[in-house]
NULUM-599418 format. One record per residue (C-alpha): residue in three letters; residue number from 1; y, z, x. Coordinates in steps of 0.001 Angstrom, whole numbers, plus 500000, padded with zeros to 6 digits. Layout:
("ALA"; NUM; (Y; Z; X))
...
# end
This chain:
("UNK"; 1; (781474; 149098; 766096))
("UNK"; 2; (783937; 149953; 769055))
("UNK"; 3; (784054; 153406; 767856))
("UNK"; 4; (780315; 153630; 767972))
("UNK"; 5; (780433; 152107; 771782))
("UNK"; 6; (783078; 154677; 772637))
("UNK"; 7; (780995; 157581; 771747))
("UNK"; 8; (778220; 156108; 773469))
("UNK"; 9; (780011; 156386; 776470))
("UNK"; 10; (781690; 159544; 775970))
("UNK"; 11; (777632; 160974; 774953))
("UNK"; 12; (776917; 159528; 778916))
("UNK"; 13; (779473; 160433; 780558))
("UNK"; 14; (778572; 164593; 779078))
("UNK"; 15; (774980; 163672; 780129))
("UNK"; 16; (776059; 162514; 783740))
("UNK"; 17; (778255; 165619; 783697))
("UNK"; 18; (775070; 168008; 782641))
("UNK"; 19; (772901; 166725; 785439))
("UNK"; 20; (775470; 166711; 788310))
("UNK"; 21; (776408; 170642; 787503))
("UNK"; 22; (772626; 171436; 787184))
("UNK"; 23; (772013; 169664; 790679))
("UNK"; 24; (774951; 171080; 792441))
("UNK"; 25; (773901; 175109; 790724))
("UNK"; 26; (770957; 173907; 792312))
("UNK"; 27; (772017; 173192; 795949))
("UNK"; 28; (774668; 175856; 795862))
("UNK"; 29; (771559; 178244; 795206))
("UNK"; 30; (769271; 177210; 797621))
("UNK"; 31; (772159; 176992; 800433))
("UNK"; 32; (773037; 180622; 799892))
("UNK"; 33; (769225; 181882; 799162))
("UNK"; 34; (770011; 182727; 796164))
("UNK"; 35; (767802; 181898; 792356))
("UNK"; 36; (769148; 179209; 790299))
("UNK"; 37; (770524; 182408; 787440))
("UNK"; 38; (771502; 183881; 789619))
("UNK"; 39; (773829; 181571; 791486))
("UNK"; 40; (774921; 180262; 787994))
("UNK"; 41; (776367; 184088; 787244))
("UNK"; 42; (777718; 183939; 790286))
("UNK"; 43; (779544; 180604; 790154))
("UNK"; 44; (780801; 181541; 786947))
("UNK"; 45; (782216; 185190; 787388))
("UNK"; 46; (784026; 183557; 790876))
("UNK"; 47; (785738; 180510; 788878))
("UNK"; 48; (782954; 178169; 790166))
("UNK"; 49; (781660; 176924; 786794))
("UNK"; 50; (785103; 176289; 785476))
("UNK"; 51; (785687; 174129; 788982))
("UNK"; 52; (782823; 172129; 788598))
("UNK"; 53; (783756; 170883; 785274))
("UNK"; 54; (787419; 170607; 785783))
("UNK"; 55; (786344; 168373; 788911))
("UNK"; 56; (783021; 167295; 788491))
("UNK"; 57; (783796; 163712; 788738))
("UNK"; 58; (785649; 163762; 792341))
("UNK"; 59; (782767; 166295; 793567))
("UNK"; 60; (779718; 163936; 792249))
("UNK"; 61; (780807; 161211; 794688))
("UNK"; 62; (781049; 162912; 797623))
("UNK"; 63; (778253; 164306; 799650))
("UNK"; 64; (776737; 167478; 798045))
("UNK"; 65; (776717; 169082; 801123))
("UNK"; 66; (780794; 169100; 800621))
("UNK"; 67; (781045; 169806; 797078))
("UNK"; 68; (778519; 173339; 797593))
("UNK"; 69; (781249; 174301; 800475))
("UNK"; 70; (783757; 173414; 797904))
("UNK"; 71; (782477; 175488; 795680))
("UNK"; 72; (781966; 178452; 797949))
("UNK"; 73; (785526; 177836; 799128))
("UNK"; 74; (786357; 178189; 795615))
("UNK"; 75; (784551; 180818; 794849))
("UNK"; 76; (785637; 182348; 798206))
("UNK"; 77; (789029; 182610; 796710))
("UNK"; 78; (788497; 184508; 793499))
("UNK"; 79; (787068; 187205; 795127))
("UNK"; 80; (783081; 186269; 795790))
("UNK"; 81; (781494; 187400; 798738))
("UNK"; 82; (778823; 185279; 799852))
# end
């Protein structure tokens, strides 16, 4: 029984994961004009991907206007250019 409850959680916590990167890719695209693909490939040639789900949980609670200038600032630093 507590193993089932644990996975339950664990199943949400992937799910709240899933829909926080899909609405940040989203943001992050619309702040720099850019389509949803095509900010995706962008995010994750630059390390951006990789950041969001390494940090995902610190980034969700903070303002999304932060967390896309996070991610450019990653991004920034591996060598993007927008």
């Amino acid at each position: 029984m507590e193993v089932l409850q644990q996975k339950r959680e664990l199943d949400r916590e992937v799910q709240n994961k899933i829909l926080f990167m899909a609405f940040i890719i989203t943001k992050f695209a619309r702040a720099y004009k850019m389509s949803k693909p095509d900010a995706y490939r962008y995010l994750k040639k630059y390390g951006g991907i990789d950041f969001l789900d390494e940090c995902w949980w610190a980034l969700h609670i903070d303002n999304p206007y932060w967390a896309v200038k996070d991610l450019y600032k990653v991004c920034r630093n591996n060598g993007g250019l927008r």
